[in-house]
N, C-alpha and C positions, 0 to 999 in steps of 0.2 A: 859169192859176190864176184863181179867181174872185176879184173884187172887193166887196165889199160896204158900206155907208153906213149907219151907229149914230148916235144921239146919248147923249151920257154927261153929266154933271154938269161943272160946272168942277171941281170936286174932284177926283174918281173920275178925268177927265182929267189932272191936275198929277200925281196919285201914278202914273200907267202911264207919263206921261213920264219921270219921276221915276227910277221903278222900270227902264225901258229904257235910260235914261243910267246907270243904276248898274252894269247888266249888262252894260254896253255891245251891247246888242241895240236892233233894229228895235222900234217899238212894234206894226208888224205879227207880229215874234215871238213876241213876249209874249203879245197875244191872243191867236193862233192856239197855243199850248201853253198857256195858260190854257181855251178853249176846249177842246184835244184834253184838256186832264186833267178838267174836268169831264163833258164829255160821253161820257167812258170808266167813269166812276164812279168816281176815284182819286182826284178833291176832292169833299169833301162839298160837299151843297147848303149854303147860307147858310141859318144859324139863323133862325129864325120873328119870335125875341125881335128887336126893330133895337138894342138896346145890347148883347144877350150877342152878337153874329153878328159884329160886331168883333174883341170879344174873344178869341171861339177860333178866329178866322179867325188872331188875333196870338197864338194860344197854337200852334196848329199847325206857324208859320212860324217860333217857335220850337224846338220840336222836332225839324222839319223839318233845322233849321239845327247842334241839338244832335247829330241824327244825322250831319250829314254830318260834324263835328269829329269823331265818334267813330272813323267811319270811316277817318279822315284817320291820326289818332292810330296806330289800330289797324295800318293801313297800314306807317306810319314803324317802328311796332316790331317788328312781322314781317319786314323790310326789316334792322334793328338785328340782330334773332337771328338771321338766316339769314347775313348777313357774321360775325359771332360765332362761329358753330357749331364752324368751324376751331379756335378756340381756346379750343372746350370751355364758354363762354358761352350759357347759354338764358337765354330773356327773355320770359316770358308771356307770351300775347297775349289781350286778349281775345276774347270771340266777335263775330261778327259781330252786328246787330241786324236784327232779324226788321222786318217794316212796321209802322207804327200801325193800330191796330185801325179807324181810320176808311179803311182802303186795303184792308182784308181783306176784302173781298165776302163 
């Protein structure tokens, strides 16, 4: 595996520590799938604006995060109706969620 030497801000450093202790991953994780999602085309580049490029980087990660709950959710209940089924119990489910348009090529 290759190695390689960046420099980063003290900031931009505290949030990937930050962010690798939260995950409990390596902070060579993080950038290396930080890397592979952008360099795949699956994150958008960083907005041009330097104050909207926060923003929807933190509206994204939102989202990101709303879907994975949906998921979650949706999971549990399909899980709920199919133990149910036996007795005659359905339980909607919803659909699954398609990607954000910023991941649709």
């Amino acid at each position: 595996m290759a190695k390689i030497s960046v420099s980063l801000s003290d900031d931009l450093k505290a949030r990937l520590d930050a962010h690798a202790q939260e995950h409990n991953e390596t902070v060579s994780d993080v950038v290396q799938k930080a890397l592979e999602s952008y360099l795949d085309g699956s994150t958008p580049p960083p907005a041009e604006d330097d104050q909207a490029g926060p923003q929807i980087r933190e509206l994204q990660q939102y989202v990101a995060q709303l879907a994975k709950n949906h998921e979650q959710v949706r999971a549990s209940m399909q899980l709920i109706s199919q133990m149910s089924a036996p007795q005659g119990v359905y339980i909607p489910c919803p659909p699954p969620l398609g990607p954000p348009p910023w991941e649709k090529g």
